[in-house]
Backbone and ligand atoms as CSV (ligand in chain L), in Angstrom:
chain,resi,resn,atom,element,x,y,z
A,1,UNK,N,N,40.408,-49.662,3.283
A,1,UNK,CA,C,41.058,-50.100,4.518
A,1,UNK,C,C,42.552,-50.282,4.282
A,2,UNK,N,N,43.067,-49.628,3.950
A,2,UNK,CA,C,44.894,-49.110,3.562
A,2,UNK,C,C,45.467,-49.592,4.760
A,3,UNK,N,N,46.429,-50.275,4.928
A,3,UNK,CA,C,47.573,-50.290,5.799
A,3,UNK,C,C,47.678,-49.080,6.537
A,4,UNK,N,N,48.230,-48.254,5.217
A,4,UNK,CA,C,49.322,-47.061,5.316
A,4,UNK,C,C,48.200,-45.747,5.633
A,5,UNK,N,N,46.964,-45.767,5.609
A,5,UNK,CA,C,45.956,-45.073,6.327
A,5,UNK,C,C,45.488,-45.325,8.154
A,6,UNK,N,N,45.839,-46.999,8.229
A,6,UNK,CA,C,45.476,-46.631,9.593
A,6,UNK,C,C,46.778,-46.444,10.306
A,7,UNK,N,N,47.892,-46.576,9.713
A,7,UNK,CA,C,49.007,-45.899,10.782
A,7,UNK,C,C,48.788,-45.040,10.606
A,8,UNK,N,N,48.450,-44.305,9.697
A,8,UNK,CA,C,48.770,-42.694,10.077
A,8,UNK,C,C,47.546,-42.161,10.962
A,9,UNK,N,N,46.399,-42.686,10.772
A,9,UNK,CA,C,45.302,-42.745,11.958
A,9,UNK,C,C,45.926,-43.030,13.342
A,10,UNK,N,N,46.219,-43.864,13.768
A,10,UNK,CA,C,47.411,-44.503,14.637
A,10,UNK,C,C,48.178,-43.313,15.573
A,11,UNK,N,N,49.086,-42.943,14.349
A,11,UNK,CA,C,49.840,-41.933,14.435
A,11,UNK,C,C,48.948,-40.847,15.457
A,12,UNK,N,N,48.068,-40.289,14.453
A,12,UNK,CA,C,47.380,-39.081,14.474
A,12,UNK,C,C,47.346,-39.051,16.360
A,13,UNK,N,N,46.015,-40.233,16.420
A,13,UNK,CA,C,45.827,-40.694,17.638
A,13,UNK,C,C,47.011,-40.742,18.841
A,14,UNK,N,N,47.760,-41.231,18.459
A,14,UNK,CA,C,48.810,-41.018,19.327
A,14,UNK,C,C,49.563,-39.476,19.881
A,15,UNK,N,N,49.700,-39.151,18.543
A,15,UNK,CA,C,50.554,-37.817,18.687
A,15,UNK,C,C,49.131,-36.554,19.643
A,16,UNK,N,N,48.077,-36.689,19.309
A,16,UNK,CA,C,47.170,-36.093,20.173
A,16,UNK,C,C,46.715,-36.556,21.590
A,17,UNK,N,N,47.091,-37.817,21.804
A,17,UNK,CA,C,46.944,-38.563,23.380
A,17,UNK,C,C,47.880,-37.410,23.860
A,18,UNK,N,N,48.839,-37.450,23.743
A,18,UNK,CA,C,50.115,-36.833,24.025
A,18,UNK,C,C,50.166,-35.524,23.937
A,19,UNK,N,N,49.252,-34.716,23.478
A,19,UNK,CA,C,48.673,-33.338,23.512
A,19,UNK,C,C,47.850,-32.977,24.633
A,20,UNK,N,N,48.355,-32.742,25.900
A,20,UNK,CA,C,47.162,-32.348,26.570
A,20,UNK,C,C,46.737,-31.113,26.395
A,21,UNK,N,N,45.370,-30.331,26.528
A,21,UNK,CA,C,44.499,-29.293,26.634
A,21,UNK,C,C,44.874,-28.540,27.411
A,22,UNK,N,N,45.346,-27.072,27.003
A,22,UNK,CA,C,45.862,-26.200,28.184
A,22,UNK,C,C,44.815,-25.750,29.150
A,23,UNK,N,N,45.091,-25.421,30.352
A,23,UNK,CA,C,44.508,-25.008,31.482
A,23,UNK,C,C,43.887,-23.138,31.278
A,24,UNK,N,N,44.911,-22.834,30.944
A,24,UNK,CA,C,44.569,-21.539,30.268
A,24,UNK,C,C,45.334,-21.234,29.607
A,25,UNK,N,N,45.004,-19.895,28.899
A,25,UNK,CA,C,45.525,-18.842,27.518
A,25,UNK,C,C,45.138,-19.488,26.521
A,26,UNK,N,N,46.081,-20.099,25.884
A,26,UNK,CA,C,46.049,-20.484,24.450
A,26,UNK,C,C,44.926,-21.727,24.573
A,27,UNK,N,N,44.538,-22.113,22.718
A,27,UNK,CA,C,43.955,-23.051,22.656
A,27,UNK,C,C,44.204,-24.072,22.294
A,28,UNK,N,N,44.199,-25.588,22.351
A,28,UNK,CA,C,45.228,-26.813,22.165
A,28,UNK,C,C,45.144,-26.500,21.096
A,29,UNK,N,N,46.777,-27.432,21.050
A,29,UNK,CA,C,48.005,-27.232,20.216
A,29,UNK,C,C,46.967,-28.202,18.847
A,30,UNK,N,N,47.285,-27.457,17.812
A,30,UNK,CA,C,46.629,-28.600,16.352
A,30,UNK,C,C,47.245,-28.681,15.655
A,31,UNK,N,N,47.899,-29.639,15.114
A,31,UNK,CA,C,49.180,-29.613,13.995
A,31,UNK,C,C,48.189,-28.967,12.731
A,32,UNK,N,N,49.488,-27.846,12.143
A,32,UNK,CA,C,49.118,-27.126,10.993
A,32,UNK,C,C,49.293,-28.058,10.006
A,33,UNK,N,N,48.263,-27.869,8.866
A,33,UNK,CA,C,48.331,-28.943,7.446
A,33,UNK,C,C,48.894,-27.776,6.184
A,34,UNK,N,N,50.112,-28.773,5.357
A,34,UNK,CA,C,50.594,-28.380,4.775
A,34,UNK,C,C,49.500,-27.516,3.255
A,35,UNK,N,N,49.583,-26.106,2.914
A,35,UNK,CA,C,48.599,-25.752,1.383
A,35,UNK,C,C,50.004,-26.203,0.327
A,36,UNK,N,N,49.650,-27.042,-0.482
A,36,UNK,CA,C,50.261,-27.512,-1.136
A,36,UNK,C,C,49.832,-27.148,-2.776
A,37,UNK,N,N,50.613,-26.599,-3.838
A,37,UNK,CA,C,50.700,-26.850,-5.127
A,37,UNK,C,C,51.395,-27.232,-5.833
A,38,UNK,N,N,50.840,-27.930,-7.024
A,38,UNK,CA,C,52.722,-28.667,-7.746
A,38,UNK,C,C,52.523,-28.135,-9.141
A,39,UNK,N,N,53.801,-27.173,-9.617
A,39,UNK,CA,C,53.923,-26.857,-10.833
A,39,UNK,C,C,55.072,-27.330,-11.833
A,40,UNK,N,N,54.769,-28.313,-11.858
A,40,UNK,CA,C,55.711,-29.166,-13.185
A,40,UNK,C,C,56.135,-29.803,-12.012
A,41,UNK,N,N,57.271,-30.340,-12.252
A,41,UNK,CA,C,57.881,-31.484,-11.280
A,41,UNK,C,C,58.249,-30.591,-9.997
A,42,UNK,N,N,57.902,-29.483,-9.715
A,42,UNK,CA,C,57.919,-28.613,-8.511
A,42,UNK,C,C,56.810,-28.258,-7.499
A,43,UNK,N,N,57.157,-28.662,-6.311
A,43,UNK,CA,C,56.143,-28.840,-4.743
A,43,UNK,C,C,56.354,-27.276,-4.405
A,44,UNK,N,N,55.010,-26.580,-4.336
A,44,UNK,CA,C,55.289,-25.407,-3.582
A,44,UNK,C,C,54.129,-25.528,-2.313
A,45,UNK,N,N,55.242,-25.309,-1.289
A,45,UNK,CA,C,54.301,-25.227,0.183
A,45,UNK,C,C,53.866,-23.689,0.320
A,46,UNK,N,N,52.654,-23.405,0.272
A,46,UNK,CA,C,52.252,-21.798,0.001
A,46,UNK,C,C,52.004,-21.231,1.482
A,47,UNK,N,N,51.571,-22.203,2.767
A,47,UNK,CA,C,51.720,-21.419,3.890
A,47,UNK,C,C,52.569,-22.256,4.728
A,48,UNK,N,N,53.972,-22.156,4.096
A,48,UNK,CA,C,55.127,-22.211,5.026
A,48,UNK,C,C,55.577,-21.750,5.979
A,49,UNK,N,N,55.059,-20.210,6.063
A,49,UNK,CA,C,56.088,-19.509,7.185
A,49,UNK,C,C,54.825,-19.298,8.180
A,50,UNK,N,N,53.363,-19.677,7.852
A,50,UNK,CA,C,52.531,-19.898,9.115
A,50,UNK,C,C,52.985,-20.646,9.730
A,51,UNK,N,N,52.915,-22.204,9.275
A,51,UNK,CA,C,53.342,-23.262,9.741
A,51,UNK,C,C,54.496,-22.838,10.920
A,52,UNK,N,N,55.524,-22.298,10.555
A,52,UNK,CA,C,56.732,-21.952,10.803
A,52,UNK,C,C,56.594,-21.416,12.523
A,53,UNK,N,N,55.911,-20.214,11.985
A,53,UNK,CA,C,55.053,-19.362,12.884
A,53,UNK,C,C,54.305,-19.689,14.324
A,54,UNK,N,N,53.188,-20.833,13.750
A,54,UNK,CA,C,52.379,-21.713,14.372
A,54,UNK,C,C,53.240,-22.989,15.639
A,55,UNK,N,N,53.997,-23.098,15.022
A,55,UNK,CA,C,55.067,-23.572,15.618
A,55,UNK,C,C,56.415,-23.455,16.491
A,56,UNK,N,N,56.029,-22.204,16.266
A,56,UNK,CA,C,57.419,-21.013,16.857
A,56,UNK,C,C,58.647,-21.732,16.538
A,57,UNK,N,N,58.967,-21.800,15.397
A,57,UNK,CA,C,60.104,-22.275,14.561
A,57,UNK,C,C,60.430,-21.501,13.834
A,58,UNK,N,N,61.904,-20.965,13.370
A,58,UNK,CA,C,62.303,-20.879,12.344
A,58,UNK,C,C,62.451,-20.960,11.113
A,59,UNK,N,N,62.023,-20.331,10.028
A,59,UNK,CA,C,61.315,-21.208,8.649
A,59,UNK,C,C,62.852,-21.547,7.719
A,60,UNK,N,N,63.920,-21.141,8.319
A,60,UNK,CA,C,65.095,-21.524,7.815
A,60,UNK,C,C,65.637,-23.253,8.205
A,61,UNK,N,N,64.898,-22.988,9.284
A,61,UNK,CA,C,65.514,-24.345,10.079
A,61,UNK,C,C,64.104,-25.568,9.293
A,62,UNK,N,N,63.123,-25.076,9.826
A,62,UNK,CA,C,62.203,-26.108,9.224
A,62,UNK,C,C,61.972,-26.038,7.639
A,63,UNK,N,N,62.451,-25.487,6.668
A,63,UNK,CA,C,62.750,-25.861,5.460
A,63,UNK,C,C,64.099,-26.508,5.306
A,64,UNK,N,N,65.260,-26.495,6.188
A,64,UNK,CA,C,66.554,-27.243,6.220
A,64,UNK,C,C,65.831,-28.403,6.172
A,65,UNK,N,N,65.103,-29.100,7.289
A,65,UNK,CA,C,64.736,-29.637,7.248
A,65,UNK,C,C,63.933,-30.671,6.732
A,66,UNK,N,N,62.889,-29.777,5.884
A,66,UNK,CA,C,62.298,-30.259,4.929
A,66,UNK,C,C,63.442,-31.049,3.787
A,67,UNK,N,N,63.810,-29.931,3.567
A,67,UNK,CA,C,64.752,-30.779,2.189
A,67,UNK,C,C,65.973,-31.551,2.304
A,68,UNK,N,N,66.147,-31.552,3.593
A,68,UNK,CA,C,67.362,-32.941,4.251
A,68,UNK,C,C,66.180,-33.881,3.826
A,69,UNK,N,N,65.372,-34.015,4.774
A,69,UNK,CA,C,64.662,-35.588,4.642
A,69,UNK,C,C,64.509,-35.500,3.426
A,70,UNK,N,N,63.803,-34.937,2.469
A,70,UNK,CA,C,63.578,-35.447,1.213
A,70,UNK,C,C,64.188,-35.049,0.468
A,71,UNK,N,N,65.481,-35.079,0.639
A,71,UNK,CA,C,66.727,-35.490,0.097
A,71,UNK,C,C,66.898,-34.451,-1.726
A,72,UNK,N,N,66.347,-33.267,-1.443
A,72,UNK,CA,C,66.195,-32.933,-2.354
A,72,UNK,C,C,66.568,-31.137,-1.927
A,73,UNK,N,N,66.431,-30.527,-3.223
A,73,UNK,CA,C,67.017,-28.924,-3.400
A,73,UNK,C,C,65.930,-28.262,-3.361
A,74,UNK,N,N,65.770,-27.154,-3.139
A,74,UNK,CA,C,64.832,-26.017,-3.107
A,74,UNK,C,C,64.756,-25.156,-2.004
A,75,UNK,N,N,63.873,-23.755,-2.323
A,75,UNK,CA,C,64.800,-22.684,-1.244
A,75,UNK,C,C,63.038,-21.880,-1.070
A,76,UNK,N,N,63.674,-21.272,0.314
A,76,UNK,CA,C,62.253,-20.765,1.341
A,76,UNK,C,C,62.601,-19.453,0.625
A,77,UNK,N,N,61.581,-18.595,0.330
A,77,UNK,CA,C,61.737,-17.162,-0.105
A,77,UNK,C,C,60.959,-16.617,1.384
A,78,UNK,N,N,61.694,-15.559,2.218
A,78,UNK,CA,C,61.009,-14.569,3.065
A,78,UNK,C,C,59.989,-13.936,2.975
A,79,UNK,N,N,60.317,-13.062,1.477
A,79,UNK,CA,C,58.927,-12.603,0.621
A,79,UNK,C,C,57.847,-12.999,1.018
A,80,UNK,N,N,57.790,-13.895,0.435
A,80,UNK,CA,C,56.461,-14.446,-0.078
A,80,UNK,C,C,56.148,-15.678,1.051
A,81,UNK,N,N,57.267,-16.118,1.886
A,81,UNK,CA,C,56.927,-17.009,2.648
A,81,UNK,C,C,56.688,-18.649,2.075
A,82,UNK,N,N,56.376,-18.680,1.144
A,82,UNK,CA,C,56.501,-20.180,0.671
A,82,UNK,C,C,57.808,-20.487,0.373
A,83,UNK,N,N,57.881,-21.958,0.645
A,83,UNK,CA,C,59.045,-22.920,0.473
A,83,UNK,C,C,58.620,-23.434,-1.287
A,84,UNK,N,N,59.832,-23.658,-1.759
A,84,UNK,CA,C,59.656,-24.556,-3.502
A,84,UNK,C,C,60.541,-25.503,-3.068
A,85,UNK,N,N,60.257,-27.089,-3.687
A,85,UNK,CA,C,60.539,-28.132,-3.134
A,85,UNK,C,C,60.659,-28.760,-4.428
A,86,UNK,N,N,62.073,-28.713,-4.898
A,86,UNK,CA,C,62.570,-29.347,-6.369
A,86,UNK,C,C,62.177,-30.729,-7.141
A,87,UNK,N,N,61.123,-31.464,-6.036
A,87,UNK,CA,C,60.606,-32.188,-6.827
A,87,UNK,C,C,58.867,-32.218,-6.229
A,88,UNK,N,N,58.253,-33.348,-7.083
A,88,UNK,CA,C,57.378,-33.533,-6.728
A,88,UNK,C,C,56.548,-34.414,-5.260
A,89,UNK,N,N,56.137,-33.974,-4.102
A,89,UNK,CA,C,55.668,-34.573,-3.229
A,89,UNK,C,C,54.207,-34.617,-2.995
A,90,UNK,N,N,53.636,-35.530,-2.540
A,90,UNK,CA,C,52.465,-35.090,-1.877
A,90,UNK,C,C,51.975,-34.754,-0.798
A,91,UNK,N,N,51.479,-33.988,-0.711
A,91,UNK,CA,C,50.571,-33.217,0.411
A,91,UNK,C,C,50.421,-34.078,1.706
A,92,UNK,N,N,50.245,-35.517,1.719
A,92,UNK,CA,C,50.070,-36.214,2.414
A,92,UNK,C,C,51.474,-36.918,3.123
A,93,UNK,N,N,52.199,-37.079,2.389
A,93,UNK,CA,C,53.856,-36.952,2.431
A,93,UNK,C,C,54.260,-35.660,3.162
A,94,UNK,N,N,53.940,-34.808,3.142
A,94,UNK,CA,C,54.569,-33.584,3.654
A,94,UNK,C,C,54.186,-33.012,4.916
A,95,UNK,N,N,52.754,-33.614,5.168
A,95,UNK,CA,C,52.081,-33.744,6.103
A,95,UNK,C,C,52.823,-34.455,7.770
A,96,UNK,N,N,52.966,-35.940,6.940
A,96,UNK,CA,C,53.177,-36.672,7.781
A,96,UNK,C,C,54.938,-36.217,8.282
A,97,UNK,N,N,55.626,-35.720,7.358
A,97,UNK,CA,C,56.998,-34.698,7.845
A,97,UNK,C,C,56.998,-34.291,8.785
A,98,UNK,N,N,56.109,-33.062,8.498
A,98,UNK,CA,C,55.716,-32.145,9.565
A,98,UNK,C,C,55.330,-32.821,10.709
A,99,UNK,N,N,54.530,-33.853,10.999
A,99,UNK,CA,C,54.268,-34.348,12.172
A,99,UNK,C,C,55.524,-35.112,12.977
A,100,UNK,N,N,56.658,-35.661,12.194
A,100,UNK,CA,C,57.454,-36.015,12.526
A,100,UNK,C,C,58.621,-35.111,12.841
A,101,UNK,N,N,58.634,-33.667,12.139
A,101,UNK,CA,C,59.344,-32.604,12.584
A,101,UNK,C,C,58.330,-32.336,14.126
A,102,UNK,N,N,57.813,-32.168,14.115
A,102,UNK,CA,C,56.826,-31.546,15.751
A,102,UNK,C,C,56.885,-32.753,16.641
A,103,UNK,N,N,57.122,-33.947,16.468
A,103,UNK,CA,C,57.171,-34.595,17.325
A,103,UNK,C,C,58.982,-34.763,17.760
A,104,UNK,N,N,59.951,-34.506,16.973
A,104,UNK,CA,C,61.023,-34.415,17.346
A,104,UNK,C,C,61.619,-32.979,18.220
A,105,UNK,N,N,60.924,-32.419,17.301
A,105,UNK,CA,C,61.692,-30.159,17.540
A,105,UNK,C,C,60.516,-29.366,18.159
A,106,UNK,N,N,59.144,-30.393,18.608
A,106,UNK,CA,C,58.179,-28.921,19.070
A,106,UNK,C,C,57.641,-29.910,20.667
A,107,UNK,N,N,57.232,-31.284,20.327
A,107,UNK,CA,C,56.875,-31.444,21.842
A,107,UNK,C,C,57.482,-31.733,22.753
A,108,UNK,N,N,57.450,-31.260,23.690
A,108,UNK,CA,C,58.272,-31.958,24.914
A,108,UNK,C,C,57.903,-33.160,25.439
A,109,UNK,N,N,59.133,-34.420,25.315
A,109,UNK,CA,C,59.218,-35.665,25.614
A,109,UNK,C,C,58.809,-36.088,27.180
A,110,UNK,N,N,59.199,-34.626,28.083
A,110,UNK,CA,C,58.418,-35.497,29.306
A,110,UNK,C,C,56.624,-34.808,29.369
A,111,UNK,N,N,56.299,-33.570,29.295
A,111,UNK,CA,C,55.360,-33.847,29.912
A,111,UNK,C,C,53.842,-33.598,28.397
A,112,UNK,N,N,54.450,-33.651,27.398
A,112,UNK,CA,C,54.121,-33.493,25.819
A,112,UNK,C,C,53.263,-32.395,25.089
A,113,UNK,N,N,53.665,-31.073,26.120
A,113,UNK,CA,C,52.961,-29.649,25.296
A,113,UNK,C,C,54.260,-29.323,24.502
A,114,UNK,N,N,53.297,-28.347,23.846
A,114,UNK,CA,C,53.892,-27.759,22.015
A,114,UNK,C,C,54.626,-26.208,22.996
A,115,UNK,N,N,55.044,-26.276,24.176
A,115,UNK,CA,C,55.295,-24.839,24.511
A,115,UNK,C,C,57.252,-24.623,25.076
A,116,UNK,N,N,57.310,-25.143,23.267
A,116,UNK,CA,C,59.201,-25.587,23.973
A,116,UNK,C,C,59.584,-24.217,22.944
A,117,UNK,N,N,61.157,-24.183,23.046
A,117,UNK,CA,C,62.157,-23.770,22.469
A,117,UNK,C,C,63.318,-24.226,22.128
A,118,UNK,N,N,63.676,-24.021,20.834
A,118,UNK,CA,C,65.116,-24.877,20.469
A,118,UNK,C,C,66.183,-23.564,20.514
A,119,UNK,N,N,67.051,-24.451,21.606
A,119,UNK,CA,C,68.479,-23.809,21.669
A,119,UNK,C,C,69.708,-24.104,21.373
A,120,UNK,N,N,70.435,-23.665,20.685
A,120,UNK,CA,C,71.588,-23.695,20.304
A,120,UNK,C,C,72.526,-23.643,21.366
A,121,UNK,N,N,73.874,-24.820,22.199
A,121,UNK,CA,C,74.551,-25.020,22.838
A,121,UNK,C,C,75.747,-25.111,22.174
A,122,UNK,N,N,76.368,-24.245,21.600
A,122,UNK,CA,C,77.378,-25.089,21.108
A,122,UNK,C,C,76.980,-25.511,19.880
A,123,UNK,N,N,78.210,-26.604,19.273
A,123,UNK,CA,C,77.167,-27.467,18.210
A,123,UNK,C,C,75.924,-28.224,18.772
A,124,UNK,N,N,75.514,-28.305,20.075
A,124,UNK,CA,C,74.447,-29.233,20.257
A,124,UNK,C,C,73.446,-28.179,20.281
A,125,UNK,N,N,71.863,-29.073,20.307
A,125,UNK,CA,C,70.489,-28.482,20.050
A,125,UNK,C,C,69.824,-28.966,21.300
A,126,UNK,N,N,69.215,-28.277,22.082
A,126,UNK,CA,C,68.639,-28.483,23.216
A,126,UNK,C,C,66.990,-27.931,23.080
A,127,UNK,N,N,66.088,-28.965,23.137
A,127,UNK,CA,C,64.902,-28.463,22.967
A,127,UNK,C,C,64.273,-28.557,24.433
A,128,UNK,N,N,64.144,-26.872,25.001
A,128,UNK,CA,C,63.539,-26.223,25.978
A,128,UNK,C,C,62.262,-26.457,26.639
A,129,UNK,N,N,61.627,-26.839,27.452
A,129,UNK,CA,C,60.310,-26.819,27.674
A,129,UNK,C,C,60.152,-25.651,28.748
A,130,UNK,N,N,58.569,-25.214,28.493
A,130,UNK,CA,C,58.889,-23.504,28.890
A,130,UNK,C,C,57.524,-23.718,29.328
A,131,UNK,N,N,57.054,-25.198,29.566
A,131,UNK,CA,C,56.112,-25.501,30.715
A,131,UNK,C,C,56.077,-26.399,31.897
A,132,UNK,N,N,57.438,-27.466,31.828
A,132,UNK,CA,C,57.827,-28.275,32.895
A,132,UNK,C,C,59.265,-28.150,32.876
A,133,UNK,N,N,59.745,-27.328,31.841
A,133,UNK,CA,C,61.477,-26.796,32.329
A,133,UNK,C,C,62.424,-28.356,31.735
A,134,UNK,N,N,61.345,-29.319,31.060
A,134,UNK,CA,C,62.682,-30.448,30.574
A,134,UNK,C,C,63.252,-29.601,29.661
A,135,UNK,N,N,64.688,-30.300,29.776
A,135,UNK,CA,C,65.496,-30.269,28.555
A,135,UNK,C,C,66.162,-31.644,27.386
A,136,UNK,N,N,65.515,-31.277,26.201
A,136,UNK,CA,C,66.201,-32.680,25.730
A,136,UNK,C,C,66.805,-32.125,24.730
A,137,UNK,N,N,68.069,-33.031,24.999
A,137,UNK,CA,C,69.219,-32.713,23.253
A,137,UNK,C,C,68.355,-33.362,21.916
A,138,UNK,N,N,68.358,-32.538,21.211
A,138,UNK,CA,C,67.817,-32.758,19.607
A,138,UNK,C,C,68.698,-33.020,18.646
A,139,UNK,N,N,68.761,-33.856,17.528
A,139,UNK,CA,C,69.692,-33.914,16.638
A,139,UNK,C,C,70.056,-32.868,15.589
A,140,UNK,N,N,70.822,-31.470,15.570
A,140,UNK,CA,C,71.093,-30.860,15.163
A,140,UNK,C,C,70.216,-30.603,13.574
A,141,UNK,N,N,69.771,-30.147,12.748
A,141,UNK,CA,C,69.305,-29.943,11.610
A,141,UNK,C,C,70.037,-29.168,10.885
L,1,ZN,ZN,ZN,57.523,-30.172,29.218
């Protein structure tokens, strides 16, 4: 019975209230979970550019990302599609990122589907909704 397990239960719960079930086409939105390996003091995310993908993100922008918050070096290869992450994280750590990247850069704040776009204004970031037409400024990455 962890603290730090039922927020992220919490979390979970929340961030899926806030998911509604599409009417048609696609099938609700499911946050992708990070495949994670660590070789020596090095995090490799092995399906990064699904994620990326899954998300209709940029895997340049959401590995910027990645390694701003955790404050650390390492670089996305195109190739191969995995991100290397200069130190060691866990899976569960990287997880909960990602949910906090998708809740900032993928859902839309008014009506909370995964069916936005991030646009570049200028220096500002405007994240698109391309199912109720909000627009909200994002903090640049
Ligand atoms: Zn919307």
């Amino acid at each position: 019975m962890g603290e730090i397990t039922g927020d992220y239960n919490k979390l979970l719960e929340r961030l899926y209230s806030k998911v509604p079930s599409k009417k048609h086409g696609h099938e609700r939105f499911e946050m992708p979970k990070v495949e994670v390996i660590h070789i020596g003091s090095q995090t490799i995310i092995r399906n990064f550019r699904e994620i990326a993908d899954r998300l209709r993100r940029n895997p340049d922008i959401l590995a910027r990302y990645f390694l701003k918050e955790l404050a650390t070096a390492g670089n996305y290869d195109p190739e191969s599609g995995i991100l290397k992450v200069n130190i060691k994280v866990s899976s569960k750590s990287l997880n909960l990122l990602l949910e906090k990247f998708v809740q900032s850069y993928v859902i839309c704040p008014t009506c909370g589907r995964p069916d936005t776009v991030l646009v570049k204004r200028g220096k500002a970031w405007v994240l698109v909704c391309e199912a109720c037409g909000a627009e909200q400024p994002v903090k640049p990455i």
